[in-house]
N, C-alpha and C positions, 0 to 999 in steps of 0.2 A: 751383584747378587752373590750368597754365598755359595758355597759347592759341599755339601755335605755323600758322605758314603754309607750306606747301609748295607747290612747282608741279609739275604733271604735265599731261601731256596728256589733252585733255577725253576722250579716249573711254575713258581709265584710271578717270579719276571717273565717268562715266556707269556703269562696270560695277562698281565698287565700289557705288554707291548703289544700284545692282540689288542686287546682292549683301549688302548690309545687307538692303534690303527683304523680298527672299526666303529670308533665314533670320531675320528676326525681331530686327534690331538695330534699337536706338533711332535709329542714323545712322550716320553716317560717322564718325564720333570714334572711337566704340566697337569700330569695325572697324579702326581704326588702333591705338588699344590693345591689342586683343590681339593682333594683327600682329607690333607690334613686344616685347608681351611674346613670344610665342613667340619673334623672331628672335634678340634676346639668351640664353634658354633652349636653345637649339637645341646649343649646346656647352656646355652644364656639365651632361653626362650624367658625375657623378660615378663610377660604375664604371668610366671608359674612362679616368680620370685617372691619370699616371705609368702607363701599358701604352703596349706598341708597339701601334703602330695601321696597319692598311693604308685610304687612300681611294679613292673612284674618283670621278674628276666628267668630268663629259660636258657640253661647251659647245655649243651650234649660232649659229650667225650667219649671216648674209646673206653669198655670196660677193662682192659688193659692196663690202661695207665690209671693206675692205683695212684700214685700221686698225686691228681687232677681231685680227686676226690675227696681225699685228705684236705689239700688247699682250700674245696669248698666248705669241707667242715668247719676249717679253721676260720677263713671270714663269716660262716655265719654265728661263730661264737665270737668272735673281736666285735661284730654287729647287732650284738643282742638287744641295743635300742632302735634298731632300724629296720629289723625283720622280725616281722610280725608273723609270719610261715612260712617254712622252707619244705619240700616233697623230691623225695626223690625217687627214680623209676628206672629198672633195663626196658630198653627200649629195641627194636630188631637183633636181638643175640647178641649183639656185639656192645653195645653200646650205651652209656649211661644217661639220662637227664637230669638235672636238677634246676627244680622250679623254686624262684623265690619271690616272696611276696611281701614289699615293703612299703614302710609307712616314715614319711620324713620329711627331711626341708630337700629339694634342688640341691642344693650343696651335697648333701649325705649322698642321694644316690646316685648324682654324677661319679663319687670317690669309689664307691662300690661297684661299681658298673666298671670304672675304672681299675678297680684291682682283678674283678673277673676276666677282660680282655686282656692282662699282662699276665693271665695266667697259660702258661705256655701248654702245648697240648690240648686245647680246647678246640672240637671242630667249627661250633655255631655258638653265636652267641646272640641274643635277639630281647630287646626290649622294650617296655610302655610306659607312659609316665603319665598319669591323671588326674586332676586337681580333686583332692577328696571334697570340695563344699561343693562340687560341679552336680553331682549325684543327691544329693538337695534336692535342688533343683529341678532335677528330670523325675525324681518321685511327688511334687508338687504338679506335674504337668499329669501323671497319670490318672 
């Protein structure tokens, strides 16, 4: 196996090592394992493949960092066939949201999702993915 080195801030490892300890991992490796198994897994839910798809991802950042928000500017204009509405909000004094609401293939919003979590200074990042012909369907049943 190989041995790879990453850096993060001590108090990210601090709560990971918690975090092994308290559910029972042999270390810190192991919690990285499957970490990054899930995060490659997280888009190849084979049934969403070739369907339209709507997402929704919700950023929050530090109103501070003026940067973070510029970046989001910028993907949602690199994205302008994949976002269909973007909102943004201060949120507890301090703090900024941006909601965005997309329309695409799997692919698209794996990539987007993926440039929002490589965007550094972001506190939360949280989002859904929904088969748009799903909603058909449940208006047919009402």
């Amino acid at each position: 196996m190989s041995v790879v080195s990453v850096s993060m801030p001590e108090e990210l490892l601090e709560r990971i090592d918690q975090f092994a300890e308290d559910h029972g991992y042999t270390g810190r490796s192991e919690v990285f394992r499957e970490a990054s198994r899930n995060l490659l897994n997280e888009f190849e839910d084979q049934s969403l493949e070739g369907r339209a798809l709507m997402g929704v991802v919700t950023v929050v950042f530090e109103y501070e960092t003026t940067n973070v928000e510029e970046k989001m500017m910028r993907l949602r204009h690199d994205h302008e066939e994949l976002v269909a509405s973007n909102f943004h909000s201060h949120v507890g004094g301090r703090h900024c949201m941006e909601l965005f609401v997309l329309e695409g293939t799997l692919e698209a919003i794996s990539t987007f999702v993926g440039k929002i979590r490589a965007t550094k200074d972001t506190l939360t990042i949280d989002y859904s993915v929904h088969p748009v012909d799903d909603f058909g369907a449940l208006a047919d049943i009402s």
